[in-house]
N, C-alpha and C positions, 0 to 999 in steps of 0.2 A: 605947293603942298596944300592939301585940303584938310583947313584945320579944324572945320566940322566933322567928319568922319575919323581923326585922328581923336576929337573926344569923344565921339560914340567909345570907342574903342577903349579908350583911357576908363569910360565910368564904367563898361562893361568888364572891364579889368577889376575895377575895383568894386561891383558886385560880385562877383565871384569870389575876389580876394574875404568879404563880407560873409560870405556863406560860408567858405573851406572855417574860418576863425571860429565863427560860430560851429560847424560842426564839433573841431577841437576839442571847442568849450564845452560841449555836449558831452562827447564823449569821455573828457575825463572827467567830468558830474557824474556819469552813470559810473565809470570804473570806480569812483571814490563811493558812490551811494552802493554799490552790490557786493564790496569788499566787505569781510568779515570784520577786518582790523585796520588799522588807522595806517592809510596809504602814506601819509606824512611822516606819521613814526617809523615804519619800517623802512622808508629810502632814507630821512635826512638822520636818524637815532642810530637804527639799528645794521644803517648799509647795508642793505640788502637789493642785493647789486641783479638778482634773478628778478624781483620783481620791477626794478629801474629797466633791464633789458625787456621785459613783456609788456611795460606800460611805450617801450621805444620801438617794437613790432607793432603794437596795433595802431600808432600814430601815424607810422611809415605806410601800414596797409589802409587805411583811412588816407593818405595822401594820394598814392596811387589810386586808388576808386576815385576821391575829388579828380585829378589826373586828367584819367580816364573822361570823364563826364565833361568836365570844361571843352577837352579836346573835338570831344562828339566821337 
């Protein structure tokens, strides 16, 4: 087994894994900073179960793009 190229691969794993997180983080800072009203109140207060499923498409579609791009 070649355990030098089994770490390339391990940190190049875990750059990516680094990036996709960071996108995440990204993106729900911007959905929480361009919402009108408090993202936290209206899923954990008010169940609001519509915008808990739109903030779980754009994570999902934000996964597939990562996906996509790691893949090549």
């Amino acid at each position: 087994m070649n355990w030098q190229l089994t770490l390339e691969h391990m940190i190049g794993a875990l750059a990516w894994t680094a990036l996709g997180i960071l996108l995440f983080v990204l993106a729900l800072k911007l959905i929480v900073k361009i919402s009108p009203f408090s993202v936290r109140k209206e899923i954990e207060e008010d169940q609001n179960v519509a915008l808990g499923v739109l903030m779980g498409a754009v994570f999902i579609g934000l996964a597939i793009i990562i996906a996509a791009a790691v893949s090549g």
